[in-house]
C-alpha positions in Angstrom: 0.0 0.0 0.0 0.8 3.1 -1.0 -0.6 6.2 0.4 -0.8 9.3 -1.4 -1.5 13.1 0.0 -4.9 14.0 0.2 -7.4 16.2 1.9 -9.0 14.4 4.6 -12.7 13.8 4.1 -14.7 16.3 6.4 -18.4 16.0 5.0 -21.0 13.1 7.1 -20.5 9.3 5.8 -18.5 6.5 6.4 -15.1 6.8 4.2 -12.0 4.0 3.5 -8.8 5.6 2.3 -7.6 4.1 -1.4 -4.1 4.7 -2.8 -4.8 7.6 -3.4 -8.5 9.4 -2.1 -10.8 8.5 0.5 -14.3 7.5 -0.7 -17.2 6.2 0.9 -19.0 2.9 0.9 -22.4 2.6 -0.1 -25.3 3.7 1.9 -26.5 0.5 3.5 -22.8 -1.1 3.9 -22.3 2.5 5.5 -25.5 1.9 7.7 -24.0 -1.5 8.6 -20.8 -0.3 9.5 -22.3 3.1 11.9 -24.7 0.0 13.9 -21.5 -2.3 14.5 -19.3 0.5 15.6 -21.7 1.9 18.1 -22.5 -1.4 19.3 -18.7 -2.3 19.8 -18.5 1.1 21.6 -21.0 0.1 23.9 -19.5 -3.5 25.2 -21.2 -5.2 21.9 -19.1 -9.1 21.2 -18.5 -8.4 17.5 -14.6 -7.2 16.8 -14.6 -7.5 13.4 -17.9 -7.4 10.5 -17.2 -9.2 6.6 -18.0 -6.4 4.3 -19.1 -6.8 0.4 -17.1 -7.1 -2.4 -15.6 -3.3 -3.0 -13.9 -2.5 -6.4 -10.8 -0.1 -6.5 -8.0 1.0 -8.4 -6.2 -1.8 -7.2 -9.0 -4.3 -7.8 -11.1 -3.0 -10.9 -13.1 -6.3 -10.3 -13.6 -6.3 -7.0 -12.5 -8.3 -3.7 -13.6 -9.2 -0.2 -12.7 -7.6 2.8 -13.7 -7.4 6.5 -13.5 -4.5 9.0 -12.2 -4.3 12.4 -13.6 -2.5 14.5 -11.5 -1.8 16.8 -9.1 -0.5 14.9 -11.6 1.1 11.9 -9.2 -0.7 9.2 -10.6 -2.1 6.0 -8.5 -5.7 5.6 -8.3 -7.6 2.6 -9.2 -11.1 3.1 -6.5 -12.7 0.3 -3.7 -10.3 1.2 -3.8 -9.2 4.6 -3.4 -5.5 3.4 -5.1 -2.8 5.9 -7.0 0.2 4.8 -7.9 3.0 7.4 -11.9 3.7 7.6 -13.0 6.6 9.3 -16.9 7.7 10.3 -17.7 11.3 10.0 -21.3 11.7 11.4 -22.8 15.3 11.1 -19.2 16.8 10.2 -17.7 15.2 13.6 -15.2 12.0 13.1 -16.5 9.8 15.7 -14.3 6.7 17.7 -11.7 5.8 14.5 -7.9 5.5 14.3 -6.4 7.3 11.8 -3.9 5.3 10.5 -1.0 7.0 12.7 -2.3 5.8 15.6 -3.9 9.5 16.3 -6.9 9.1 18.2 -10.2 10.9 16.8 -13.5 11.0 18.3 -13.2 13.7 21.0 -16.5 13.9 20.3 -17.5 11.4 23.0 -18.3 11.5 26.4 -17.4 8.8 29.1 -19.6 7.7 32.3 -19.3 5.1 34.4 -22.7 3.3 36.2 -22.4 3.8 40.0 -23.7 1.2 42.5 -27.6 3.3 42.3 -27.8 2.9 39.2 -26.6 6.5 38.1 -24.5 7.1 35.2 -21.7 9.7 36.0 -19.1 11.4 33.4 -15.3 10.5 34.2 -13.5 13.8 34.6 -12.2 15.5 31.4 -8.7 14.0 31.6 -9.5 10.2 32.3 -12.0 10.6 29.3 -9.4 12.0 27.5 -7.1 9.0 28.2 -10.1 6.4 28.2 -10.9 7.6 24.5 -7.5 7.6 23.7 -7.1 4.2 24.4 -10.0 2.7 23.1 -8.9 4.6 19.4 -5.6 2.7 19.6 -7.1 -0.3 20.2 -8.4 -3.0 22.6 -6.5 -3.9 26.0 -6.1 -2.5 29.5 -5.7 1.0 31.3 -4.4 1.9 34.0 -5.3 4.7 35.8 -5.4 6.1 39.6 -9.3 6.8 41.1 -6.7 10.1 42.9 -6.5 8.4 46.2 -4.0 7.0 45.6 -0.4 7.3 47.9 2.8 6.7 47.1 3.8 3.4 47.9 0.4 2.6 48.7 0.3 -0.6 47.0 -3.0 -1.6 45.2 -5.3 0.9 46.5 -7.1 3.7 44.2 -6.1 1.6 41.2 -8.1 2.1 38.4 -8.3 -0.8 35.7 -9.9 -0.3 32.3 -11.0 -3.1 30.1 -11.3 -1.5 26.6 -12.9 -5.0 25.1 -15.5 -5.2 27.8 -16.0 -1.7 28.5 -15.6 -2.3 32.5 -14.2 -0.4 35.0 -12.2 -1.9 38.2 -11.3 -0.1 41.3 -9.5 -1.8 43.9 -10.9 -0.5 47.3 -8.3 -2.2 49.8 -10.3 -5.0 50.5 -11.7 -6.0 47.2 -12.2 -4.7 43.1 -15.4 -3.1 42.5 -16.5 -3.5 38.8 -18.4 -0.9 37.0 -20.0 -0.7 33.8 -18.6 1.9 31.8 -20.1 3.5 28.0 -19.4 5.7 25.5 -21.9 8.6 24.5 -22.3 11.4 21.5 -21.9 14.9 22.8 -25.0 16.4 21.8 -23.9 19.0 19.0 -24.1 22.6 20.6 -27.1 24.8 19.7 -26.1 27.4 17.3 -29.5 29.8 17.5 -30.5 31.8 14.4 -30.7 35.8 14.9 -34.7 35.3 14.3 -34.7 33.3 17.4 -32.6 35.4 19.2 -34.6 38.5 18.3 -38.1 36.2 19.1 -36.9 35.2 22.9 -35.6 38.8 23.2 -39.0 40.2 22.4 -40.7 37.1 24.1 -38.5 38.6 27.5 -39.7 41.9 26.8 -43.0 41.6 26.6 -43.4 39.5 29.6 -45.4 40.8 32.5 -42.5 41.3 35.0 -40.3 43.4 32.3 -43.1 45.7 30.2 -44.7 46.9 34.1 -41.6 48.1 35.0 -40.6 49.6 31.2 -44.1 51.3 31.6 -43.9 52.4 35.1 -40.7 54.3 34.4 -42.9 56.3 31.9 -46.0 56.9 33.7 -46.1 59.3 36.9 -46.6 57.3 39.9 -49.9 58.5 40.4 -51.3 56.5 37.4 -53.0 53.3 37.9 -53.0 50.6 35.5 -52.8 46.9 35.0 -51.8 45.1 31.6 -53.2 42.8 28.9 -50.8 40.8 26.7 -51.5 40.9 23.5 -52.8 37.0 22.8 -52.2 37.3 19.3 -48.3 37.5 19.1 -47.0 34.2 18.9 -44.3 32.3 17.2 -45.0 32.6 13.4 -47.6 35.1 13.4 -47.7 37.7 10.4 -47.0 40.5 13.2 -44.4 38.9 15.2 -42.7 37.7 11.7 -43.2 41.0 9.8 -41.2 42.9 13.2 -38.7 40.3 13.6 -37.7 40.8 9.9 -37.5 44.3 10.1 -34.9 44.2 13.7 -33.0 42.2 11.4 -32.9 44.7 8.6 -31.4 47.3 11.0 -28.8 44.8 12.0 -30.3 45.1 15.8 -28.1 42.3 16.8 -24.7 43.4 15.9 -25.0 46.3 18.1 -24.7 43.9 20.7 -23.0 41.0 19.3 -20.6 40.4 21.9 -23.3 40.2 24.4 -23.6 36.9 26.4 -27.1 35.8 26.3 -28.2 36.4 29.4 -27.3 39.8 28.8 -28.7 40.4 25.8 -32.3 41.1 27.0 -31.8 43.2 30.1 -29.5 45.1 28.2 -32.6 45.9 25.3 -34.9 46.2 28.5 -32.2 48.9 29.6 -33.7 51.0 26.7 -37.1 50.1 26.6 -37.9 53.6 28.6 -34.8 55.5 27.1 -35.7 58.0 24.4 -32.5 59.1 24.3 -30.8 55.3 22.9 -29.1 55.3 20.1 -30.4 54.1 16.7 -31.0 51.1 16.4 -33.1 50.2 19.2 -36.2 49.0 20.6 -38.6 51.9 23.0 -41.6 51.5 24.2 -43.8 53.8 22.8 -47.9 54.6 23.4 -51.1 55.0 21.2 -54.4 56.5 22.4 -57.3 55.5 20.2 -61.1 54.4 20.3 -61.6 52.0 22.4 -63.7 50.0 19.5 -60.2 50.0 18.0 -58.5 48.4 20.6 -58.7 44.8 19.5 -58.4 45.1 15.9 -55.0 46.5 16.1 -53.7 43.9 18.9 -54.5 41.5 16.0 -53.6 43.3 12.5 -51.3 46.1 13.9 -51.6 49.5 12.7 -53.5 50.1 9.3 -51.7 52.9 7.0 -55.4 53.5 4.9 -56.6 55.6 7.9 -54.0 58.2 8.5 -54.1 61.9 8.5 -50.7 62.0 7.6 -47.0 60.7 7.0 -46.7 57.8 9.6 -48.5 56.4 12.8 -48.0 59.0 15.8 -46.9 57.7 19.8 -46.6 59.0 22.8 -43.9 58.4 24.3 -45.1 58.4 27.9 -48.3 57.2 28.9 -49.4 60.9 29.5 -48.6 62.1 25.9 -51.3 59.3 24.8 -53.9 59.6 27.5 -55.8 62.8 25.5 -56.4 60.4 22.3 -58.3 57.7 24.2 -61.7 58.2 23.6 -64.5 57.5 25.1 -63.0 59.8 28.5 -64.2 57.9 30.4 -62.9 55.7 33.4 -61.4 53.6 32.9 -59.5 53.9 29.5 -57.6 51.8 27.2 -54.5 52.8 25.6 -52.2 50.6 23.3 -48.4 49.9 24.1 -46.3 49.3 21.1 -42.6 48.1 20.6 -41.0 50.3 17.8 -37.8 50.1 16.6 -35.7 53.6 16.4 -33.6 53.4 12.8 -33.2 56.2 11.0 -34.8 56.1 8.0 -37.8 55.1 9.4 -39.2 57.2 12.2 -38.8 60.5 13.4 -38.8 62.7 16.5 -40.2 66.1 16.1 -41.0 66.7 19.6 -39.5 64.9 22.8 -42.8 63.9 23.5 -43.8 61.9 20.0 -42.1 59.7 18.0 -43.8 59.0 14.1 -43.4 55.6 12.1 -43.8 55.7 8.6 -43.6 52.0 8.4 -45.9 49.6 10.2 -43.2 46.8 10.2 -41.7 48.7 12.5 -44.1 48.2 14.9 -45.5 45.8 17.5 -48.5 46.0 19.6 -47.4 43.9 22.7 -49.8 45.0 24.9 -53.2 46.7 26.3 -53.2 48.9 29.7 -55.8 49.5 31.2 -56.1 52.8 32.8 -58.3 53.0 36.5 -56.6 56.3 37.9 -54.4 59.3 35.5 -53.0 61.4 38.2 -53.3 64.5 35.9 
């Protein structure tokens, strides 16, 4: 055998290196192959599987071969010759060997089943050496539990049998076996900037966070309690049609180095600050009829009925209060998400911000108004 440079494969499948490539095997040899491995990893009997006649460079016509699995290497029945065979699921190389006796695989997490019952992870460096192991091939580790002394003959001893997947521990008086297994890391969650901007919002909105946004722009002699609006959920033409438009302003990257947790107290920061810099999210009121009041928790804001350039809000509960009509007690008054970018609304007075673009706006909520401390 002689191996030639090239790129090593990176893309999902279950790949043998030729002469001179690595290529994959067919999809249910492939499947064949992925259920053996992962029952070998697990403490399953079967070292070794007989694979189909594969056709090569070498063997235009094809000939048989087996796998190890302990060692991921493709032999060739007639010759003896030895291939390495690597398994690449979702981008991620699970247990192999390499070839060079380089362990792949990090992928994989080790735990060992306690006397109750309860699986528990080995500590990052004896999975390490565990996983290491196990790549190179089958046999015996030895390792200390970290108990044991100097001198100290057999106690804290750790002994790991690679082919039956057991753990021994020598306690002073007697081994203690354990069963010990191999699992996948679950891949990390990478979230899209729409479902970052939808929990964001989702934070917002909640009960605990708008109060408090609105309460910092109301006197403290107004009286009021809040309804949610029940139409925004996950999907919704509203929710969708805003969450598009915070990503057309790039709302994220103003804050991209944010850790998560920060990322919404640090929006609900500026929910009351009119003087945040573009872009940003305030909260922003609408007095209206109250025969009004439902239709635009639903549809949002409908540009066929305006007097003029954009839809008008009061930026404190006060500046709205005069355009709820009937006056009477108590009154309902809209709250509203808007987002500040430039091009898109303006500020003629302190007290009134104008949208001309109803994506730019979410109804989140409806307050209900028992006492206006005028």
């Amino acid at each position: 055998m002689c191996l030639q440079p090239c790129a090593d494969p990176t893309t999902s499948g279950v790949w043998w290196r030729d002469d001179t490539r690595w290529s994959t095997y067919n999809e249910a040899m492939s499947a064949t192959i992925k259920n053996a491995k992962q029952q070998r990893v697990h403490g399953g009997p079967t070292g070794s599987i007989n694979l189909e006649v594969i056709s090569s460079p070498a063997h235009p016509f094809g000939t048989q071969y087996s796998l190890n699995l302990d060692t991921m290497e493709q032999i060739n029945i007639r010759t003896g010759m030895r291939r390495p065979v690597r398994i690449i699921d979702a981008g991620v190389p699970l247990l192999t060997n390499d070839g060079q006796n380089r362990p792949q695989g990090l992928n994989l997490l080790v735990h060992r089943r306690e006397e109750d019952g309860r699986w528990v992870a080995f500590d990052p460096d004896q999975s390490r050496r565990i996983i290491q192991a196990a790549a190179a091939g089958p046999g015996i580790l030895r390792m200390s539990d970290g108990s044991r002394q100097a001198g100290g003959g057999a106690e804290g001893m750790v002994l790991i049998f690679l082919s039956a997947m057991e753990q021994w521990i020598f306690t002073g008086s007697r081994w203690v076996k354990k069963e010990i297994r191999f699992e996948l890391k679950s891949p990390p969650v990478v979230k899209t900037s729409r479902q970052v901007l939808f929990e964001t919002f989702e934070h917002l909105r909640s009960e605990t966070v708008i109060s408090e946004a609105i309460r910092k722009k109301a006197r403290p002699s107004v009286v009021f309690t809040t309804r949610s609006n029940p139409y925004l959920k996950s999907g919704s033409v509203l929710y969708e049609r805003f969450i598009t438009a915070a990503e057309s302003v790039k709302l994220l990257e103003t804050k991209q180095d944010s850790a998560p947790e920060d990322l919404t107290r640090s929006f609900a920061n500026v929910l009351a600050d009119i003087n945040a810099a573009c872009p940003a999210v305030e909260l922003v009121f609408h007095g209206t009829n109250v025969a009004n009041v439902e239709s635009i928790l639903q549809k949002g804001m409908d540009p066929t009925r305006r007097r003029s350039g954009g839809d008008y809000f009061g930026r404190t509960v006060l500046d709205s209060l005069r355009y709820c009509t009937p006056a009477t007690c108590p009154r309902k008054m809209l709250a509203f998400f808007v987002l500040k970018a430039t091009s898109w609304y303006r500020s003629s007075l302190t007290s009134v911000i104008v949208v001309q673009s109803v994506q730019f706006e979410l109804p989140v909520a409806e307050l209900i108004l028992s006492s206006f401390g005028q």
